[in-house]
C-alpha positions as CSV (number, residue, x, y, z in Angstrom):
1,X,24.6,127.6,117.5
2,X,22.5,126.4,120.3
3,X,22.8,123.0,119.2
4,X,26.5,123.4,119.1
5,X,26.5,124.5,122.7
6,X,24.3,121.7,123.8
7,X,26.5,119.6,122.2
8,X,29.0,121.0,123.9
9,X,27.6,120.5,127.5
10,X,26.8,117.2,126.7
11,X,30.4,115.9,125.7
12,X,31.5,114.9,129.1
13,X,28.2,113.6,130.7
14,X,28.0,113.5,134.4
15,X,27.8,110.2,136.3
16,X,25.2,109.5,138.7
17,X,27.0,111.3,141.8
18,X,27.0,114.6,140.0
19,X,23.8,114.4,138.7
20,X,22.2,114.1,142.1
21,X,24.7,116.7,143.5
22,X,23.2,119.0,140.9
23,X,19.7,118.5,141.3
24,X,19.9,118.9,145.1
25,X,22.2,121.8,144.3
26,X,18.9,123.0,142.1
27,X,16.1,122.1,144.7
28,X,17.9,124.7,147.0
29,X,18.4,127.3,144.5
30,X,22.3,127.1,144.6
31,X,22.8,126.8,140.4
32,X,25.9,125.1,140.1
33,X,28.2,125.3,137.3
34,X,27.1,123.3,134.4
35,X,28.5,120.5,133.0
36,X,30.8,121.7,130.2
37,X,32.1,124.4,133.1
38,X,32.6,121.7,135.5
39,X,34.6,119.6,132.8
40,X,36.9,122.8,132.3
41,X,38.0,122.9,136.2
42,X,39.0,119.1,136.2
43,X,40.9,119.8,133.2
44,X,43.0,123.0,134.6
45,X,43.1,121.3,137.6
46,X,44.6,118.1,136.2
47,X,46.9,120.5,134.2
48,X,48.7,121.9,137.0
49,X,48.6,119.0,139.0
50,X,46.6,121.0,141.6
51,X,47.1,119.9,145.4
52,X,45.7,123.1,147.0
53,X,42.3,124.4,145.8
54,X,40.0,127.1,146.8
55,X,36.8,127.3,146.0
56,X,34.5,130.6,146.7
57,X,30.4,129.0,146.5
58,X,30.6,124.9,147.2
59,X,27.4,125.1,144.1
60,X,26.1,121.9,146.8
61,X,29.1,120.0,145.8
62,X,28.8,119.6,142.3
63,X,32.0,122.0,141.5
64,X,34.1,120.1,144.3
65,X,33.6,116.6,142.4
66,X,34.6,118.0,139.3
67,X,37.7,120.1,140.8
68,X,38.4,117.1,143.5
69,X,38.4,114.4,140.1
70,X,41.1,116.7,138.7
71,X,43.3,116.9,141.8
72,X,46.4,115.2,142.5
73,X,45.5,112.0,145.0
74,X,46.2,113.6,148.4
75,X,45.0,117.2,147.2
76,X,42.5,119.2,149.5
77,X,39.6,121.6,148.8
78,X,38.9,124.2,151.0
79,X,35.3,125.6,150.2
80,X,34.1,128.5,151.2
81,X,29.8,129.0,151.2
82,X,28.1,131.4,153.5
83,X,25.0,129.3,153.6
84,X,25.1,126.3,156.1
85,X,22.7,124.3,153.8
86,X,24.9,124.3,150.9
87,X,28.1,122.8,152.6
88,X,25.7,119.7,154.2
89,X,24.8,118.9,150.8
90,X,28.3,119.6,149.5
91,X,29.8,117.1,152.1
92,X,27.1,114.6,151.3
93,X,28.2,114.9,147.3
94,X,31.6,114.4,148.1
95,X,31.0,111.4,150.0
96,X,28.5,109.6,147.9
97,X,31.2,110.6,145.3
98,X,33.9,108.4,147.3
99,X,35.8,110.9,148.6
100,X,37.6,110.5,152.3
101,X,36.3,113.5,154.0
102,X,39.9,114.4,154.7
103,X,39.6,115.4,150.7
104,X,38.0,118.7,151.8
105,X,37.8,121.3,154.4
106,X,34.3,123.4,154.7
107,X,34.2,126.5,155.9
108,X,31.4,128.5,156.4
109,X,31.2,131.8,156.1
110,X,31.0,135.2,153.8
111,X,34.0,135.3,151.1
112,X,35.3,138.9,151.8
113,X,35.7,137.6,155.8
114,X,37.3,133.6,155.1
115,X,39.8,134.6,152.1
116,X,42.1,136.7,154.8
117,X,42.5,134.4,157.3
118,X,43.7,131.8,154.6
119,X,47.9,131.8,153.6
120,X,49.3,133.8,151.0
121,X,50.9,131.8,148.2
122,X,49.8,129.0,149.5
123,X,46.8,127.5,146.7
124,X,47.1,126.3,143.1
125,X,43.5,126.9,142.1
126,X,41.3,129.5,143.5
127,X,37.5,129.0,141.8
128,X,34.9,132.0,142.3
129,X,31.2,130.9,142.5
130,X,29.3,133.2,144.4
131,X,28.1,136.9,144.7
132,X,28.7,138.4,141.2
133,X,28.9,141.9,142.5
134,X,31.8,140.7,144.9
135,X,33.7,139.5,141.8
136,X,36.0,142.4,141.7
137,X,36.9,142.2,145.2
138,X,37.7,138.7,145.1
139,X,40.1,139.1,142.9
140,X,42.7,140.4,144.6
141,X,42.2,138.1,147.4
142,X,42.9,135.0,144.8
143,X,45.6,136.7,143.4
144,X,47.4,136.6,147.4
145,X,46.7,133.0,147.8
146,X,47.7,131.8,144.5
147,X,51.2,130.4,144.1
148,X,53.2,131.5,140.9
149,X,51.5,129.5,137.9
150,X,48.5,129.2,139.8
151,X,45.4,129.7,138.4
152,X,42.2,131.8,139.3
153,X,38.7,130.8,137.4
154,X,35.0,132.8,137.5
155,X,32.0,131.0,136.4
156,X,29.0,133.4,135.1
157,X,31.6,135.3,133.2
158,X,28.7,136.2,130.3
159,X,26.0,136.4,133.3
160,X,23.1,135.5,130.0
161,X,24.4,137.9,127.5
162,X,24.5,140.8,130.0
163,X,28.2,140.9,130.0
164,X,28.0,141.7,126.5
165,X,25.6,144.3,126.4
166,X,27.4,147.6,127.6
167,X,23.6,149.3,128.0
168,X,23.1,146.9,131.0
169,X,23.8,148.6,134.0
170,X,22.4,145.6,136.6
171,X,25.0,145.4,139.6
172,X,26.0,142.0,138.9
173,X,26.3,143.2,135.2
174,X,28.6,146.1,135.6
175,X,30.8,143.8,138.2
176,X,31.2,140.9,136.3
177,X,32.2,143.3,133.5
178,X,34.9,145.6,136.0
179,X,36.5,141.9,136.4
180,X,36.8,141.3,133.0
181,X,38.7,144.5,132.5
182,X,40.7,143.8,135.4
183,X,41.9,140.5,134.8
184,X,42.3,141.5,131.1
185,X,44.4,144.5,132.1
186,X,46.6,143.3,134.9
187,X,50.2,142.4,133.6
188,X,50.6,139.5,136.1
189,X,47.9,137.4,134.8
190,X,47.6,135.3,131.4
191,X,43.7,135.6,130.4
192,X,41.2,133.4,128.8
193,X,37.6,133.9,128.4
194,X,35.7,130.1,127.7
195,X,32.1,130.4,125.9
196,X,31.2,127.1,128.4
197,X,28.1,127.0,130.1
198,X,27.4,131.0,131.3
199,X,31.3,131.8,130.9
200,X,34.5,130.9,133.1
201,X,37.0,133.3,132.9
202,X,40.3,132.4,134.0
203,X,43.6,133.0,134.2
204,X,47.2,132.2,135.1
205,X,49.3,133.8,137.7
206,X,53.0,134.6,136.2
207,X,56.1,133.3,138.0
């Protein structure tokens, strides 16, 4: 099996832009979403022909390239990282990736204080990569900006086999889990669960 996986995070390998995006991403302590994760964003973001795109934790840019790469031409990512640090790095990514910087707009800040201020409806792609115990809060908030058919993604959805294991009762655990059940149980969303990298959940918003 874990040659399967690797083999798995290996199929799409990353050029030479994401590679350093990642190990600066790595040197700062950011751990952005692997490769096979990454792969999965372009790919629902090519499928919906996103324009709009949030993303909640810029991971130093390396999951902006791979959502960016998947966007329509003229599309713009808004990310959102609390940590000053992250979004230099992510802006340097995206340029040494060949994006204009009118591509993305940074803003920094915490989640649960940006995500109001932005417009309901008014995003194709919301992406969640930050504090796990926040999960289930940012739900709700993605679920307001999203437009009908949109499409919400977590990474760290199996959080190393501690999703899995209902005796662990770590915060991040037990939140990561509460979203599972939430997405799995609201009647508005279509669920998947994706065994890439640590786990991205996602989901699409119905019409």
């Amino acid at each position: 099996m874990k040659a399967t996986l690797a083999y798995v995070e290996q199929y799409l390998p990353e050029d030479e832009p994401l590679r350093n995006a990642r190990r600066r991403g790595e040197d700062v302590g950011a751990m952005p979403i692997g490769p096979a994760g990454g792969a999965a964003l372009k790919f629902l973001a090519t499928a919906i022909s996103a324009r709009t795109v949030v993303e909640i934790g810029s991971g130093c840019g390396v999951s902006g390239i791979w959502l960016l790469r998947g966007m329509r031409p003229n599309g713009v990512l808004t990310s959102v990282d609390v940590e000053p640090e992250n979004q230099r790095l992510a802006r340097e990514a995206y340029a040494e990736a060949g994006f204009p910087t009118s591509r993305a707009r940074l803003i920094t800040g915490r989640a649960l204080d940006v995500l109001p201020r932005l417009t309901d409806g008014a995003y194709d792609l919301v992406f969640c990569d930050a504090l796990k115990r926040e999960y289930p809060d940012y739900l709700p908030e993605a679920l307001r900006l999203l437009r009908p058919g949109g499409v919400v993604a977590f990474d760290n959805a199996l959080l190393g086999d501690t999703v899995a294991d209902p005796t662990n009762r770590t915060p991040d655990a037990v939140a990561v889990r509460e979203l599972g059940r939430l997405v799995r149980e609201d009647d508005r969303l279509t669920p998947m669960l994706l065994p890439v990298g640590d786990g991205l959940l996602a989901a699409v918003k119905g019409e």
